[in-house]
MITIBA-312883 format. One record per residue (C-alpha): residue number from 1; residue in three letters; x, y, z. Coordinates in steps of 0.2 Angstrom, whole numbers. Layout:
<atoms>
(atom NUM 'ALA' (X Y Z))
...
</atoms>
This chain:
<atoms>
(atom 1 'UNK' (196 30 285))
(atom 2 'UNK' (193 47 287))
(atom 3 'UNK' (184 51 272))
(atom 4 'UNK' (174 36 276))
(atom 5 'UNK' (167 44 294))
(atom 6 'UNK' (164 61 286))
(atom 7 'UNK' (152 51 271))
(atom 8 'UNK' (142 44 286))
(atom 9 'UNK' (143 60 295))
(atom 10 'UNK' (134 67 283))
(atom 11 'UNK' (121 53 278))
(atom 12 'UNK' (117 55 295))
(atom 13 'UNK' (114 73 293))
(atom 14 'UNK' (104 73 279))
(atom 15 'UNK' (92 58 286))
(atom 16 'UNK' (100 46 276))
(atom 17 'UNK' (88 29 276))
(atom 18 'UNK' (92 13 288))
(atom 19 'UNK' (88 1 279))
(atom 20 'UNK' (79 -16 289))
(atom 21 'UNK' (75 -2 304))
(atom 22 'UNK' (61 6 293))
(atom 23 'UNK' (45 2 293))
(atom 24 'UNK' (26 6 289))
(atom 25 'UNK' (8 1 292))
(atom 26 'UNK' (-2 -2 273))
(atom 27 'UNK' (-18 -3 269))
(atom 28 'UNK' (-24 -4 250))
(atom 29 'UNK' (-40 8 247))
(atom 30 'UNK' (-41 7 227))
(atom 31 'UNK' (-33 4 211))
(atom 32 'UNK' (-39 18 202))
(atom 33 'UNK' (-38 25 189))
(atom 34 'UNK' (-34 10 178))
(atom 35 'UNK' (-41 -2 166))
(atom 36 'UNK' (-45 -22 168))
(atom 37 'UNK' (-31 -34 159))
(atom 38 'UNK' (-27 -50 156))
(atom 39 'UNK' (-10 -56 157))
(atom 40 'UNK' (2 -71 155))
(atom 41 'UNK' (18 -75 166))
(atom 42 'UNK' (27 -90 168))
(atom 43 'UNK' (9 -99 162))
(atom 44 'UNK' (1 -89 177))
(atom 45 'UNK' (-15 -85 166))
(atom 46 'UNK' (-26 -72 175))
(atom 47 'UNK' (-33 -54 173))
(atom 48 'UNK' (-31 -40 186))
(atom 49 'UNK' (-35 -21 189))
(atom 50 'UNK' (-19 -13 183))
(atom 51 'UNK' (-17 7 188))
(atom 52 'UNK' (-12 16 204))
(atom 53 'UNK' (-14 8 218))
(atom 54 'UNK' (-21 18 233))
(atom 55 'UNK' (-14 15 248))
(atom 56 'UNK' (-18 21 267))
(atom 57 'UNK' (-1 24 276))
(atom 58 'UNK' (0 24 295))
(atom 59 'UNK' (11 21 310))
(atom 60 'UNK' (27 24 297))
(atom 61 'UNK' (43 23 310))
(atom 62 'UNK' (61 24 308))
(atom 63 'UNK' (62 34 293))
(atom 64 'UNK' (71 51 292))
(atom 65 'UNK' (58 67 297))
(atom 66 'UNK' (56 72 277))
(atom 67 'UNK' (52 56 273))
(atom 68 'UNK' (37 57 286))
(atom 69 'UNK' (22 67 276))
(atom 70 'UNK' (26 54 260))
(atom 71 'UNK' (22 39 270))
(atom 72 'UNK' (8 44 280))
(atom 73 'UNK' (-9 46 275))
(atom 74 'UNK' (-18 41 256))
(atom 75 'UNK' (-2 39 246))
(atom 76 'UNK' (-1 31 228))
(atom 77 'UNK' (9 19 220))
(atom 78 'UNK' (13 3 208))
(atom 79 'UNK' (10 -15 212))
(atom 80 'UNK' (30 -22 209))
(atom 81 'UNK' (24 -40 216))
(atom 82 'UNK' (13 -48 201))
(atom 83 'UNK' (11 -65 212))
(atom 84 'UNK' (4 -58 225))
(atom 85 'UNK' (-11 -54 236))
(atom 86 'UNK' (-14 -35 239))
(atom 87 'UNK' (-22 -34 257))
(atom 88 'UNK' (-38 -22 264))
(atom 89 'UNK' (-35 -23 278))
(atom 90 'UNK' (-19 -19 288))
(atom 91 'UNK' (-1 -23 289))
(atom 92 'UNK' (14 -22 293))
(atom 93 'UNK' (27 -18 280))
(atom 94 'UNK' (46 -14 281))
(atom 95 'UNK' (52 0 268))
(atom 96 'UNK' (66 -6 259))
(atom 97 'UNK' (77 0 244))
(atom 98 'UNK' (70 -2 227))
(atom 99 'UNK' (85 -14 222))
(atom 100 'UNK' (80 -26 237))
(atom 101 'UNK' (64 -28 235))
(atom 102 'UNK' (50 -39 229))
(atom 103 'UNK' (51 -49 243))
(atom 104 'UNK' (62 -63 246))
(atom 105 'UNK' (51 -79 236))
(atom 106 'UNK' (52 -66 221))
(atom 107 'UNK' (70 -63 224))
(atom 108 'UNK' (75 -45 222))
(atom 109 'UNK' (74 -35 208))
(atom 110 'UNK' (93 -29 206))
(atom 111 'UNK' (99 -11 203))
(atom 112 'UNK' (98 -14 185))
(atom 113 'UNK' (80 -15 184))
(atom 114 'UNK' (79 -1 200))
(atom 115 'UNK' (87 11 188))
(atom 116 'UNK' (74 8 174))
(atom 117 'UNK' (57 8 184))
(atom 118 'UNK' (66 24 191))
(atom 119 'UNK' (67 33 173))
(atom 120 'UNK' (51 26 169))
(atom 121 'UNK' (44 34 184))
(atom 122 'UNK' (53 49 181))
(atom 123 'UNK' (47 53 164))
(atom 124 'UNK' (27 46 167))
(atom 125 'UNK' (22 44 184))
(atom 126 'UNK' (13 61 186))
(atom 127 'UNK' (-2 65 200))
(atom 128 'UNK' (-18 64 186))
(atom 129 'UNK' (-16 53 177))
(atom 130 'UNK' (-30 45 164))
(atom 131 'UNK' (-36 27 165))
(atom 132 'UNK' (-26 19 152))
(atom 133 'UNK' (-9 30 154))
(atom 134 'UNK' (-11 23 171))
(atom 135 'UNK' (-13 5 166))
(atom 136 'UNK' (1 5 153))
(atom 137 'UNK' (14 13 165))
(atom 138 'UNK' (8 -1 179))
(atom 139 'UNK' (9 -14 164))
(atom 140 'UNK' (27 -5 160))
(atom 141 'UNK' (32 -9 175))
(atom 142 'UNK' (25 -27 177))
(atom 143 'UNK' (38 -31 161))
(atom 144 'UNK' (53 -25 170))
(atom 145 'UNK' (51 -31 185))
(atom 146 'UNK' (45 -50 180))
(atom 147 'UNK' (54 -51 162))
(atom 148 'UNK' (67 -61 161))
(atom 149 'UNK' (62 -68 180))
(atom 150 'UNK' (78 -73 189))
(atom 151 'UNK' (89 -64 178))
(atom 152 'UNK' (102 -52 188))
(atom 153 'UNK' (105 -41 172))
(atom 154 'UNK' (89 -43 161))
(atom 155 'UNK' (91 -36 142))
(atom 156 'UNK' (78 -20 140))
(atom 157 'UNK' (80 -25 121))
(atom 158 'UNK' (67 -39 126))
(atom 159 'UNK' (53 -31 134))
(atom 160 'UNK' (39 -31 126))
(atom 161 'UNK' (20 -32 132))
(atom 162 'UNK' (13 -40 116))
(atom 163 'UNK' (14 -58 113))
(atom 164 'UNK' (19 -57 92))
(atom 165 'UNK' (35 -46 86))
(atom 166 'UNK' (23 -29 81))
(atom 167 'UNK' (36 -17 78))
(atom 168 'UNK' (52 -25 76))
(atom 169 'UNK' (53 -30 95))
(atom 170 'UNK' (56 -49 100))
(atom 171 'UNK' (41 -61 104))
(atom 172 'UNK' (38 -57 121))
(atom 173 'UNK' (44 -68 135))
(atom 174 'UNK' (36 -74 151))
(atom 175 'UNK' (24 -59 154))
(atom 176 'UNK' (13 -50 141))
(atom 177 'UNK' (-5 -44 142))
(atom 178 'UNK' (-20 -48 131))
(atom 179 'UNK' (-25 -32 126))
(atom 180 'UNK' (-14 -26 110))
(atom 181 'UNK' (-19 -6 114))
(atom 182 'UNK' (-14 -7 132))
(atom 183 'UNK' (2 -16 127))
(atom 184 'UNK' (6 -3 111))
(atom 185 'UNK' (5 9 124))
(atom 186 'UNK' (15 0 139))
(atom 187 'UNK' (29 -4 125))
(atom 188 'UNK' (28 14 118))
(atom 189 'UNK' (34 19 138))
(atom 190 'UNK' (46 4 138))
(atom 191 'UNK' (53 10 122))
(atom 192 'UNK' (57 28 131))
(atom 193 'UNK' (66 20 146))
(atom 194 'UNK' (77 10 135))
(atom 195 'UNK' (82 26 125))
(atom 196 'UNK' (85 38 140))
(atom 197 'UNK' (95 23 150))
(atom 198 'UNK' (93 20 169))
(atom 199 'UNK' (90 33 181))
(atom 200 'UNK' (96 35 202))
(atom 201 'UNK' (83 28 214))
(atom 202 'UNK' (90 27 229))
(atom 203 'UNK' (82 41 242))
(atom 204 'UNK' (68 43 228))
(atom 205 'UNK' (59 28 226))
(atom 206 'UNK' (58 14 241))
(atom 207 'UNK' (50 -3 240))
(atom 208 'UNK' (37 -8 253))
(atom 209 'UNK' (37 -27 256))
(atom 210 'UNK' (30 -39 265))
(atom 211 'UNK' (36 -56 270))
(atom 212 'UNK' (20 -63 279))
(atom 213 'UNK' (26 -83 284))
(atom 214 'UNK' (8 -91 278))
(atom 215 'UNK' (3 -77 264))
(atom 216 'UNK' (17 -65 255))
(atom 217 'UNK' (7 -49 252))
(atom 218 'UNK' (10 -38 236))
(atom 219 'UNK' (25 -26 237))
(atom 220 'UNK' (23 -8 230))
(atom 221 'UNK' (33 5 225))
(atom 222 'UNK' (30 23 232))
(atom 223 'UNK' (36 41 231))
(atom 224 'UNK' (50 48 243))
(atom 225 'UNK' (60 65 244))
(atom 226 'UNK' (76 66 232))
(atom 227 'UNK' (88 77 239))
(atom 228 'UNK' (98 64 251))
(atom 229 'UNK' (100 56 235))
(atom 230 'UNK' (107 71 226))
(atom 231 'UNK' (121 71 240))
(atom 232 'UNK' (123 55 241))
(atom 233 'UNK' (126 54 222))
(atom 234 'UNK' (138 70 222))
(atom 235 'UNK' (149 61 236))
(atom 236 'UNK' (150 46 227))
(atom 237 'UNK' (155 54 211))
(atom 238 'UNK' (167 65 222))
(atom 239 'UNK' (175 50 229))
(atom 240 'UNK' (177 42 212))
(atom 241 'UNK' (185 56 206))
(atom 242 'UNK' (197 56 222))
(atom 243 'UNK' (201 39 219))
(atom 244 'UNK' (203 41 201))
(atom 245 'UNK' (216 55 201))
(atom 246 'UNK' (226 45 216))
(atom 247 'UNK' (230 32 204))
(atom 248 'UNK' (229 42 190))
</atoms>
């Protein structure tokens, strides 16, 4: 019990997220850079900007003060939602953990997939970034998040942006784009991310989401400070250790 109050002594110290009691005014301004693509999910047949998407953050409440810079202003991000329509004007979204967010007609994407947009983030999500790196690390992203849709613990052996089985990877499933060059490039980063395994989120990337009643808009993925998550991650390994040696 003890060691139970001191862990949320401490979260609360450090500012540690209330989840459902933070949220954020969004605006989209721009996907750019990025390239046009075509894609295929689930025989959804349509085409799209794919890149960063440029978002003007405002009224951002809730959140712990280092959070505050990195939700205000022109921020970028990733489109996590493929369904959905990205607004211009503005509203009102809650910040929500990676793992729990698309939004709820999507269904939420699971720590398994969280962990993997984290360590592609990690390794290619960089502040200049060209056109078509951009558009391969949103069409990355696309593929773990809507691969295997439904699926609580999707298989990273089967993403693949190309609709054949170019390089020894399977025929792709329910998403893939048109474009072979963007895909190559997209499965090149997908190949990474399964070599390097999954990566902490949690204090590092949030989900915004939006569950409008009449129209669900577009969820995104954005940027936030990771040293609540470095703490977070040494007391949970601390505890494990404790528990490990007790019944040791």
């Amino acid at each position: 019990m003890r060691r139970t109050v001191l862990v949320a002594a401490l979260c609360a110290l450090m500012g540690a997220p209330a989840w459902g009691d933070m949220t954020v005014y969004v605006k989209e301004v721009s996907v750019s850079p990025g390239q046009s693509v075509s894609f295929v999910s689930s025989g959804l047949d349509a085409s799209s900007t794919a890149g960063v998407y440029n978002l003007y953050l405002s009224g951002v409440a809730g959140v712990p003060a280092s959070w505050t810079p990195y939700l205000s202003g022109n921020v970028q991000s990733f489109c996590i939602d493929l369904y959905n329509y990205s607004s211009t004007s503005t509203k009102l979204y809650d910040i929500m953990s990676l793992d729990d967010t698309p939004d709820t007609p999507a269904g939420p994407m699971g720590s398994v997939r969280a962990g993997y947009l984290a360590r592609l983030f990690d390794m290619y999500w960089t502040p200049s970034l060209t056109a078509a790196n951009a558009a391969a690390l949103q069409i990355a992203v696309w593929e773990i998040v809507d691969e295997q849709h439904g699926v609580a613990n999707p298989d990273p052996a089967k993403w693949n942006a190309r609709n054949d089985t170019a390089g020894g990877l399977p025929p792709s499933g329910n998403f893939y784009v048109g474009n072979d060059t963007q895909a190559n490039l997209a499965n090149t980063m997908l190949g990474a991310v399964r070599t390097a395994g999954m990566a902490p989120f949690a204090d590092k990337y949030v989900g915004l989401s939006n569950d409008d009643l009449d129209l669900y808009y577009q969820d995104f993925v954005v940027k936030v400070p990771v040293p609540g998550a470095l703490l977070l991650g040494f007391l949970g390994l601390s505890a494990a250790g404790l528990r490990l040696r007790r019944f040791a």
